[in-house]
C-alpha positions in Angstrom: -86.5 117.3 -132.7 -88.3 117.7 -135.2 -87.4 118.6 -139.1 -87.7 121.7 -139.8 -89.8 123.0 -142.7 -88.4 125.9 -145.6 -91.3 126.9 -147.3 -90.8 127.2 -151.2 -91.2 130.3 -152.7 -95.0 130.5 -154.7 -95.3 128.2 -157.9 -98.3 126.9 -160.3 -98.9 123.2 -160.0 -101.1 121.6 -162.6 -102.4 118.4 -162.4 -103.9 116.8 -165.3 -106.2 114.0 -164.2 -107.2 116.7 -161.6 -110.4 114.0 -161.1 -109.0 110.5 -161.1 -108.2 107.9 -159.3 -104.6 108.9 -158.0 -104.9 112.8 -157.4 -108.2 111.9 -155.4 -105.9 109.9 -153.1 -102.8 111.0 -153.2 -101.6 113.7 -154.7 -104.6 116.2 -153.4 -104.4 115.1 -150.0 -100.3 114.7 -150.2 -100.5 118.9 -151.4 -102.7 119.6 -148.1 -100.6 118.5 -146.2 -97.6 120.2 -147.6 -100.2 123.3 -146.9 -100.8 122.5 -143.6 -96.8 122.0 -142.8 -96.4 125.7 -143.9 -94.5 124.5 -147.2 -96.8 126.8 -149.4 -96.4 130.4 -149.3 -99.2 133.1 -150.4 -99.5 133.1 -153.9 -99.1 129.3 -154.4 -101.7 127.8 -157.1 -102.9 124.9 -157.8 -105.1 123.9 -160.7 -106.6 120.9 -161.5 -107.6 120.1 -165.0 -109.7 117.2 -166.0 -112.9 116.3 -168.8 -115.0 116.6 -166.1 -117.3 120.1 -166.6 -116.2 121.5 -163.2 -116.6 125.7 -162.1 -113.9 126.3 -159.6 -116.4 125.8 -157.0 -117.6 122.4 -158.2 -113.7 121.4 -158.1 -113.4 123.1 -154.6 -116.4 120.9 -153.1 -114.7 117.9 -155.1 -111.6 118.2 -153.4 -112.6 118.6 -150.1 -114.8 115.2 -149.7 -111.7 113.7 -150.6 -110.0 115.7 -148.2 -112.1 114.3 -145.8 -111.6 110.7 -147.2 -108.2 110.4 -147.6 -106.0 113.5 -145.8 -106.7 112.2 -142.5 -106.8 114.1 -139.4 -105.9 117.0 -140.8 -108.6 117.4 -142.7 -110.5 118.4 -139.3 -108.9 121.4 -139.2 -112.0 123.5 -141.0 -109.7 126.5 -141.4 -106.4 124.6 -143.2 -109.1 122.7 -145.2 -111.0 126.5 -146.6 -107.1 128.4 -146.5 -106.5 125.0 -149.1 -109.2 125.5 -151.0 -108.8 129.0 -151.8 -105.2 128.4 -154.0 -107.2 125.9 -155.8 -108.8 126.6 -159.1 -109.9 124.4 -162.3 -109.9 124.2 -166.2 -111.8 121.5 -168.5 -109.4 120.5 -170.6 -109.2 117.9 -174.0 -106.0 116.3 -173.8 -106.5 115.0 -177.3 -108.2 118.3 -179.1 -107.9 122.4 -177.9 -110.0 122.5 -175.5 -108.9 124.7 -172.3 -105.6 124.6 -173.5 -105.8 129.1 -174.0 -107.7 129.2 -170.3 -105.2 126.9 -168.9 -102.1 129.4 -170.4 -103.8 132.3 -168.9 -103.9 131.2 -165.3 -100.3 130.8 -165.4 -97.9 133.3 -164.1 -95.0 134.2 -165.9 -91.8 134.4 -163.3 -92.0 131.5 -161.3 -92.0 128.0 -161.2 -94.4 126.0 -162.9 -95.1 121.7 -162.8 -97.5 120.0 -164.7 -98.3 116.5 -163.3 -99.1 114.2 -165.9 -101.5 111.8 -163.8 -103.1 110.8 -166.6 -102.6 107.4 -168.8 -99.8 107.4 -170.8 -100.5 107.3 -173.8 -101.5 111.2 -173.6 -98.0 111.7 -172.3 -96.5 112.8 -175.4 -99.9 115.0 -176.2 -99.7 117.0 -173.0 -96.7 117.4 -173.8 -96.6 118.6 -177.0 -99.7 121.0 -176.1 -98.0 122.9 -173.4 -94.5 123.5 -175.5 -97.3 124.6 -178.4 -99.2 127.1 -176.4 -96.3 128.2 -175.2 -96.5 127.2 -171.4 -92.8 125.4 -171.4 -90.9 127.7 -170.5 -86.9 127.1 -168.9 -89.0 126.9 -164.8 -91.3 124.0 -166.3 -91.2 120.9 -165.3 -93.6 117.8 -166.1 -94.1 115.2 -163.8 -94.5 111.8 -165.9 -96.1 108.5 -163.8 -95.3 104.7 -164.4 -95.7 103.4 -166.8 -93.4 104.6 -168.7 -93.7 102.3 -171.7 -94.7 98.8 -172.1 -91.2 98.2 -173.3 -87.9 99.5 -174.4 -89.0 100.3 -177.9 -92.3 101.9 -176.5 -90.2 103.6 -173.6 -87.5 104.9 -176.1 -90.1 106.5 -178.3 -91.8 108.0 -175.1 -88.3 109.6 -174.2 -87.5 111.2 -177.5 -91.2 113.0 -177.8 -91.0 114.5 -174.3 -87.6 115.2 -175.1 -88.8 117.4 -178.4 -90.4 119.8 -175.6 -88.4 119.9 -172.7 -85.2 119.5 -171.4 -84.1 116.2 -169.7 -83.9 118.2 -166.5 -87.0 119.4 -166.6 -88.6 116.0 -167.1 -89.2 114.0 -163.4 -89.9 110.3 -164.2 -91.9 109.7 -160.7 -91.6 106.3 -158.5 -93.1 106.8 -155.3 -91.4 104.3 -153.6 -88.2 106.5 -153.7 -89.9 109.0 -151.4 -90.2 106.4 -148.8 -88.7 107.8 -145.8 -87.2 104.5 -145.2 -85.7 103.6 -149.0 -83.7 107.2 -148.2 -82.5 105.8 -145.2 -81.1 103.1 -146.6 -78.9 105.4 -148.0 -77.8 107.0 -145.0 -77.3 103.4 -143.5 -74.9 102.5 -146.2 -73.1 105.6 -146.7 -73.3 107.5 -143.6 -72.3 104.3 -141.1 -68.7 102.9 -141.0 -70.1 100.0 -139.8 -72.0 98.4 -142.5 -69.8 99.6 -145.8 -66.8 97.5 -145.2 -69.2 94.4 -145.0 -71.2 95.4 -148.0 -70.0 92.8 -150.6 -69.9 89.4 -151.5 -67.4 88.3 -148.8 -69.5 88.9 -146.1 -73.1 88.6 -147.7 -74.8 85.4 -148.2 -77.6 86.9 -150.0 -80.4 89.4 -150.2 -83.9 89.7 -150.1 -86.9 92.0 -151.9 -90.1 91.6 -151.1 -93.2 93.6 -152.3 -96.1 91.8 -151.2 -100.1 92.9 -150.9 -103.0 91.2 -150.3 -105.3 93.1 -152.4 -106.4 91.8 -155.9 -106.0 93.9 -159.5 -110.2 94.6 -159.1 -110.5 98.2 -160.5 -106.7 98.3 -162.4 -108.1 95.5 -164.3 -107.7 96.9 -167.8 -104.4 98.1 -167.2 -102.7 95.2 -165.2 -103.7 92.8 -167.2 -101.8 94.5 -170.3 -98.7 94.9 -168.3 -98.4 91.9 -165.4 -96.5 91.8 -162.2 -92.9 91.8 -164.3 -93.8 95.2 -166.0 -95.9 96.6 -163.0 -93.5 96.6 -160.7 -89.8 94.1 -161.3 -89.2 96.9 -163.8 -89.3 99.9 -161.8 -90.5 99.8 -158.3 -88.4 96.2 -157.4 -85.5 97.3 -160.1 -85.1 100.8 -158.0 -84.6 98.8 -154.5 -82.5 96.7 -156.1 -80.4 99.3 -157.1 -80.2 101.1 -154.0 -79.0 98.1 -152.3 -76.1 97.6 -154.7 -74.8 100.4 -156.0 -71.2 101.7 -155.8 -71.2 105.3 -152.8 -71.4 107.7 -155.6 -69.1 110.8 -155.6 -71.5 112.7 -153.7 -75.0 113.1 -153.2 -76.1 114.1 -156.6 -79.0 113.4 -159.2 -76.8 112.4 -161.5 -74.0 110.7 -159.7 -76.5 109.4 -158.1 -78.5 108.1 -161.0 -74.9 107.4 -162.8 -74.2 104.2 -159.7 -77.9 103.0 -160.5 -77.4 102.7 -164.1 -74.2 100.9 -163.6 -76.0 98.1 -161.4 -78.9 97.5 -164.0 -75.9 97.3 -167.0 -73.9 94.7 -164.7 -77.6 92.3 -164.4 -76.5 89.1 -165.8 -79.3 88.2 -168.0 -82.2 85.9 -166.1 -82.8 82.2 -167.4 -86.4 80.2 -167.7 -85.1 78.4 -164.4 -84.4 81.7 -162.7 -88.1 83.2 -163.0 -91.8 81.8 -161.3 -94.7 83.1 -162.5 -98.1 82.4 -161.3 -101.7 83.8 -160.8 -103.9 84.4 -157.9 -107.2 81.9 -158.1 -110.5 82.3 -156.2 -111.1 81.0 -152.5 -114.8 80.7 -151.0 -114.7 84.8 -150.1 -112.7 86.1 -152.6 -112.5 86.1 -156.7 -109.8 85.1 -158.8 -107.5 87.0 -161.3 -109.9 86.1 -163.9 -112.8 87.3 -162.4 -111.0 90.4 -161.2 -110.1 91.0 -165.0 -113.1 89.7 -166.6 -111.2 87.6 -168.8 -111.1 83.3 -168.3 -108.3 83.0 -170.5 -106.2 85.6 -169.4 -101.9 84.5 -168.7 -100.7 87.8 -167.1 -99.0 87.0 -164.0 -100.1 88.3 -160.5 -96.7 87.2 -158.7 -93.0 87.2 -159.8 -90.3 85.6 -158.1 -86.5 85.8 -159.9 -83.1 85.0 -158.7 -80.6 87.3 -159.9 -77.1 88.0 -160.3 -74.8 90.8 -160.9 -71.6 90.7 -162.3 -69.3 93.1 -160.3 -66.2 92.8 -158.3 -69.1 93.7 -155.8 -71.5 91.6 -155.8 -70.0 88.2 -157.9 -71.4 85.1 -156.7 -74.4 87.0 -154.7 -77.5 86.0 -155.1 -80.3 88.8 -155.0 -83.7 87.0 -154.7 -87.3 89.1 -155.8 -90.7 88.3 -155.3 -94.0 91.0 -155.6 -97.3 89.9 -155.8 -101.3 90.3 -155.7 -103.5 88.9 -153.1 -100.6 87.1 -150.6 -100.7 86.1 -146.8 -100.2 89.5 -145.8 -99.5 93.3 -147.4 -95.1 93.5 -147.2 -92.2 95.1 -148.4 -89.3 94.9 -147.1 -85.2 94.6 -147.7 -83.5 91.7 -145.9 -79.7 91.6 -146.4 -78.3 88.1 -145.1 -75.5 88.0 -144.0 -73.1 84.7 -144.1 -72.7 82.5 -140.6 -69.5 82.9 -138.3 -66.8 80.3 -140.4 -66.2 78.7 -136.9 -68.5 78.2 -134.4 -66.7 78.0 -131.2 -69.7 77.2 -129.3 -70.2 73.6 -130.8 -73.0 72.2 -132.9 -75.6 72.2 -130.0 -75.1 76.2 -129.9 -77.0 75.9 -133.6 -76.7 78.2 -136.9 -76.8 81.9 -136.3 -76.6 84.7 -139.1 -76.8 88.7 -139.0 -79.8 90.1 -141.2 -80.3 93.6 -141.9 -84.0 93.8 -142.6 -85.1 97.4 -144.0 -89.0 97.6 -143.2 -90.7 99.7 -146.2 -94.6 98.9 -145.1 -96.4 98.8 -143.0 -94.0 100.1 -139.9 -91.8 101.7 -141.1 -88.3 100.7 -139.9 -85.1 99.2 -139.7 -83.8 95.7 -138.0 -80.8 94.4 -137.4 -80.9 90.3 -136.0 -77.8 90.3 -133.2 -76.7 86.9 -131.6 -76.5 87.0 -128.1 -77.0 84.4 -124.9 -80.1 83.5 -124.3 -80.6 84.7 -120.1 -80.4 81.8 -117.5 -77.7 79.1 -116.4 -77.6 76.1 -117.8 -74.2 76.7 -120.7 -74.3 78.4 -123.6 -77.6 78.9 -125.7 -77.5 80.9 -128.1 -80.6 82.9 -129.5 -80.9 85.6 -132.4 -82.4 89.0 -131.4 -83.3 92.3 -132.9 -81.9 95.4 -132.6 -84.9 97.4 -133.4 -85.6 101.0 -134.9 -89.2 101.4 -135.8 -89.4 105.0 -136.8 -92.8 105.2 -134.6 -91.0 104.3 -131.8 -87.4 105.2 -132.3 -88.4 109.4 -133.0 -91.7 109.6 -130.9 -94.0 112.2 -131.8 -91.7 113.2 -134.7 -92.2 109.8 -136.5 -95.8 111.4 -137.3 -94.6 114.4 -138.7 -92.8 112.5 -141.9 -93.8 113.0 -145.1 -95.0 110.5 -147.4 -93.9 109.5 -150.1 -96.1 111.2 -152.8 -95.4 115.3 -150.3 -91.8 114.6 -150.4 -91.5 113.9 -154.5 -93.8 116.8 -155.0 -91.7 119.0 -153.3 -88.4 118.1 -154.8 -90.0 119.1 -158.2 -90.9 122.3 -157.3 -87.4 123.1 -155.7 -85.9 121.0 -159.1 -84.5 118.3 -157.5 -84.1 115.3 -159.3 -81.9 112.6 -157.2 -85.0 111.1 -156.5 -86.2 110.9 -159.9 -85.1 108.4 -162.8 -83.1 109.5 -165.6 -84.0 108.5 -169.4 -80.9 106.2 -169.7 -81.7 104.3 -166.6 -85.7 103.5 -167.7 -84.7 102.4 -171.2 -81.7 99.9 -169.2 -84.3 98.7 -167.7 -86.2 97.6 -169.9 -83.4 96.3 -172.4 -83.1 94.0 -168.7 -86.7 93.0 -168.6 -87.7 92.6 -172.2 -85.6 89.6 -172.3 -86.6 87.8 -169.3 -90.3 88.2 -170.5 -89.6 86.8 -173.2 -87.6 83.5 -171.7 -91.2 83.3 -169.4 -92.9 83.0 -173.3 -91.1 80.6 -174.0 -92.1 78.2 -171.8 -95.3 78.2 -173.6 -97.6 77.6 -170.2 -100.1 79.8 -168.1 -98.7 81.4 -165.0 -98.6 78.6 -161.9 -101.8 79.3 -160.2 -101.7 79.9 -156.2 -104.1 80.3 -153.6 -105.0 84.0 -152.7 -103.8 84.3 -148.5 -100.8 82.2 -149.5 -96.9 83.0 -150.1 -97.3 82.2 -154.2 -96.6 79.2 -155.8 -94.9 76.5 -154.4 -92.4 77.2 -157.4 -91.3 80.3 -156.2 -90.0 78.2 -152.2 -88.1 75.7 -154.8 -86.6 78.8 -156.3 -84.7 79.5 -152.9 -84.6 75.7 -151.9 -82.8 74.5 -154.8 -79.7 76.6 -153.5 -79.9 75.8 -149.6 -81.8 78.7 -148.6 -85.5 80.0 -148.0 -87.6 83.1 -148.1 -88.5 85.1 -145.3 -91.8 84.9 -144.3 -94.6 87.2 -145.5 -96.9 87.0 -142.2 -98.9 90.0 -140.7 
């Protein structure tokens, strides 16, 4: 069946960066779609606002070549694509001077919900934000939408917190990770806390270990200037791998709130034991015969930011003591990955002898590409001959599990956008819980300093360095593989 959709009552989006990179690809096309689903009722707006010296009808014919880049299908549909068009309008706007910023105040109606999406870089965070509390566009339905990275660091991301904080209220401020929209990161959720079966199992007792992986195969070409001043540890260990991580291990919180919610998470981060020179790989994608290296791709030969990062960690909870989580993300690997594997420990007694051979339950939470959730089952393996035993998965690809329906979920970026408008947080981090973060990952960047030694270089199509296998190895165990 499929979900059904509540339209939201008519609200003002802004989105400043109205031009760049990430409204061109997905928050546009993520909006048109929400337009096409009937979300949107008559009177929505939305108004892009940008440097670029745009009419409303030079922003109209913008948007819809990118409509017809990066909506998809949809975007065949002439008459959804003009009925879009139409609630769209434009300002040229100075995010560092007053440029716009009177225009921009006028377009905005008074009683009703108003988001400003901050898709900008951050250091004009505070500036936006300062602007619209000035010109008096922050009112108690505003909310401002802020996008990683939110600081280099704790001291960075502290200061970050207290200036936004000078113009609007905590809950009005939605700290944005798009991998928490993920239809299948929610449904790890409702695996752990809506199934008997798995909470009773979810602890140490039972769980050998777990497995993050975030792996792509593109390079850092075109983020160049900004990866190399932040690296694979702040890119994405602090936020996008420290969010899964908390998902996973979190206490059920009280009920399904933003902040109980949020509370759990922060309680996992807090519990991190702190990670060691010997619990951290670093290393840096090199050029093949097709492809350049991460110092081509940055323009830089003597460049030590890190394209991969591998830790084992540990938390120190009645939990999770003596369970060792295991992370890896990086650029340019075998094959473009994420995924959640929860291994679980082998049967303590085997009655089936040694020839029968080592069997395990893993609960492998698919978050690209396809979608879906696994769960490895040991059964016979059909035909006589005694008992052989073979490991086989019990399989929910969302494509294939809900049909038609599976193409009717939103992504990531429709679902987040939404939950602002209707003002709902639980998908969105708290200021407590960035800053914990990054008192975690400060640290740990600065034990990889230490070492005083350039990331371990690795071919691009591999797994990483051979470093990061020795990570796993050294304790009996070894990481799934990243293969198409």
């Amino acid at each position: 069946m499929a979900s059904r959709i509540i339209p939201v009552d008519p609200f003002d989006l802004v989105v400043f960066g109205g031009t760049g990179d990430l409204a061109r690809r997905k928050i546009l096309p993520a909006l048109f779609r929400r337009y096409c689903a009937g979300q949107m009722q008559d009177g929505t707006r939305i108004i892009g606002a940008a440097r670029a010296e745009y009419d409303t009808e030079g922003y109209r014919a913008f948007v819809h070549d990118e409509l017809v880049e990066f909506a998809g299908p949809a975007a065949q549909d002439t008459d959804q694509v003009a009925g879009f068009l139409d609630i769209l309008d434009y300002v040229a706007i100075d995010a560092d001077g007053e440029l716009g910023w009177s225009e921009l105040s006028q377009m905005l109606s008074e009683e009703r919900v108003r988001a400003f999406y901050f898709s900008v870089g951050p250091e004009l965070f505070g500036g936006l934000a300062e602007r619209l509390h000035r010109h008096g566009m922050a009112h108690g339905e505003s909310r401002i939408v802020v996008e990683k990275p939110f600081g280099h660091d704790q001291a960075t991301a502290r200061r970050l917190n207290e200036t936004l904080a000078e113009h609007f209220e905590e809950v009005q401020i939605y700290r944005i990770d798009h991998y928490l929209g993920k239809e299948t990161v929610q449904n790890l959720m409702a695996i752990r806390f809506g199934n008997m079966l798995f909470e009773p199992l979810w602890n140490s007792q039972y769980v050998d270990h777990i497995q993050i992986t975030v792996a792509e195969t593109v390079g850092v070409a075109g983020r160049g200037e900004y990866y190399d001043n932040a690296g694979a540890m702040r890119d994405m260990v602090q936020n996008h791998l420290m969010q899964l991580l908390c998902l996973i291990a979190m206490e059920p919180p009280s009920k399904f709130d933003p902040d109980a919610l949020r509370d759990e998470k922060l309680k996992v981060i807090r519990a991190l034991d702190p990670a060691g020179q010997d619990d951290i790989v670093l290393g840096q994608y090199r050029a093949d015969a097709t492809r350049p290296g991460y110092h081509e791709d940055v323009g830089d030969p003597d460049s030590t930011t890190e394209s991969f990062a591998a830790l084992r960690l540990q938390i120190s909870n009645w939990r999770w003591a003596g369970t060792p989580i295991y992370v890896r993300t990086g650029k340019r690997l075998r094959a473009r990955k994420s995924e959640i594997a929860v291994v679980f420990k082998e049967t303590p007694h085997s009655i089936f002898g040694p020839e029968a051979g080592r069997h395990r339950n893993i609960l492998t939470i698919r978050l690209q590409p396809n979608e879906g959730i696994d769960l490895d089952m040991t059964i016979k393996e059909p035909g006589p001959g005694g008992m052989r035993l073979v490991d086989v998965p019990l399989d929910m690809t969302f494509a294939k599990a809900l049909g038609p329906d599976a193409e009717d979920v939103p992504d990531a970026y429709e679902r987040l956008i939404m939950d602002v408008i209707r003002g709902n947080q639980t998908l969105f981090m708290r200021d407590d819980e960035v800053e914990a973060a990054w008192a975690w990952i400060d640290p740990a960047i600065v034990e990889c300093n230490k070492r005083g030694q350039p990331p371990l270089p690795y071919d691009a199509g591999s797994s990483g360095p051979e470093e990061a296998l020795a990570l796993m190895h050294r304790d009996g165990r070894r990481w799934r593989e990243i293969k198409p």
